[in-house]
C-alpha positions as CSV (number, residue, x, y, z in Angstrom):
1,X,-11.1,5.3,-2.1
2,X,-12.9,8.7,-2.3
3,X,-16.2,9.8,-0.7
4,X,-18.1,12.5,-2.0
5,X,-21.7,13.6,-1.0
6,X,-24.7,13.4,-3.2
7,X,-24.4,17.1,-4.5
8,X,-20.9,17.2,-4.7
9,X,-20.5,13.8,-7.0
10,X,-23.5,15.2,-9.1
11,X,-21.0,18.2,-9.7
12,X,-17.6,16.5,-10.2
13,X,-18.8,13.2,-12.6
14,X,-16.6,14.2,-14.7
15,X,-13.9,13.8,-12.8
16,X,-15.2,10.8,-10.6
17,X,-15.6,8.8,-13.6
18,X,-11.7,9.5,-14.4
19,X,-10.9,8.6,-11.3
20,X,-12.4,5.3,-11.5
21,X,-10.8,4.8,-14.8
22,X,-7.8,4.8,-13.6
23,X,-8.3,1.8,-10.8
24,X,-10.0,4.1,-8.2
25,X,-13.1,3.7,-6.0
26,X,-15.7,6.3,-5.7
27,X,-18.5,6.1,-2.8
28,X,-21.3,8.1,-2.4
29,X,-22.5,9.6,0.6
30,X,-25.9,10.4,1.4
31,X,-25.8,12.9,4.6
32,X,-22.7,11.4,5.7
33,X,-23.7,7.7,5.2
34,X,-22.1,5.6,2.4
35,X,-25.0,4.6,-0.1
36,X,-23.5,3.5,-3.3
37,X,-19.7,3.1,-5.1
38,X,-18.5,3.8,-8.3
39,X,-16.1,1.3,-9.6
40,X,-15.0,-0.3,-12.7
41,X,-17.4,-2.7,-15.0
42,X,-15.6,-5.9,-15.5
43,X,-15.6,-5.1,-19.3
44,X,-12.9,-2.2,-18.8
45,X,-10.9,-4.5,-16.3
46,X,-10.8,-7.5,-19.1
47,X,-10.1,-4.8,-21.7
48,X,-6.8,-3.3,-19.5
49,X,-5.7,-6.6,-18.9
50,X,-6.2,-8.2,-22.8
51,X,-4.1,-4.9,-23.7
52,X,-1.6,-5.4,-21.3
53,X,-0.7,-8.8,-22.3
54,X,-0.5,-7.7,-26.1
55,X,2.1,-5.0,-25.0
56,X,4.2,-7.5,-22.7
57,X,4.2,-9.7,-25.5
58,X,5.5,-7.0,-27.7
59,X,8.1,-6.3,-25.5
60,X,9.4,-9.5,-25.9
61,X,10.2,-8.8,-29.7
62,X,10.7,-4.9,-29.6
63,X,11.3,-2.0,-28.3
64,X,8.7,0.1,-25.9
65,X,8.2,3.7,-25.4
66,X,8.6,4.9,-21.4
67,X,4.7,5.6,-21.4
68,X,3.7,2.3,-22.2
69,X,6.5,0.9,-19.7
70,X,5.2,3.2,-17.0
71,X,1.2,1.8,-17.5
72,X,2.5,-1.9,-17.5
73,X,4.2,-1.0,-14.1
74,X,0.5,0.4,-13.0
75,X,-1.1,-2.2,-13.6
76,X,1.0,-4.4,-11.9
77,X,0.3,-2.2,-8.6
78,X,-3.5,-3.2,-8.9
């Protein structure tokens, strides 16, 4: 989990909304005191886990690249 100030998260969005892409937890400070997070809509979460089922399944009947291999063992971490 990352904290970033007001100003700060206005300036690095970009970034923070990457971040929480990838599994991660933003909160926002306001003068030093936490005021809001930034985390994943249950949408995205359904959406990872619907295509991570269609890939396990597809390793049952073929072969998988090493990137897709590498996201399924990601997942599994969260």
């Amino acid at each position: 989990m990352s904290q970033y100030g007001i100003y700060q998260a206005k300036s690095k969005l970009t970034e923070l909304i990457k971040e929480v892409e990838r599994g991660g937890v933003v909160t926002i400070t306001n003068r030093g005191v936490p005021v809001a997070n930034i985390v994943r809509t249950d949408a995205a979460i359904e959406n990872q886990t619907r295509n991570a089922i269609v890939a396990i399944k597809r390793m049952r009947t073929e072969k998988i690249d090493s990137a897709t291999f590498n996201e399924l063992r990601i997942l599994g971490r969260k």
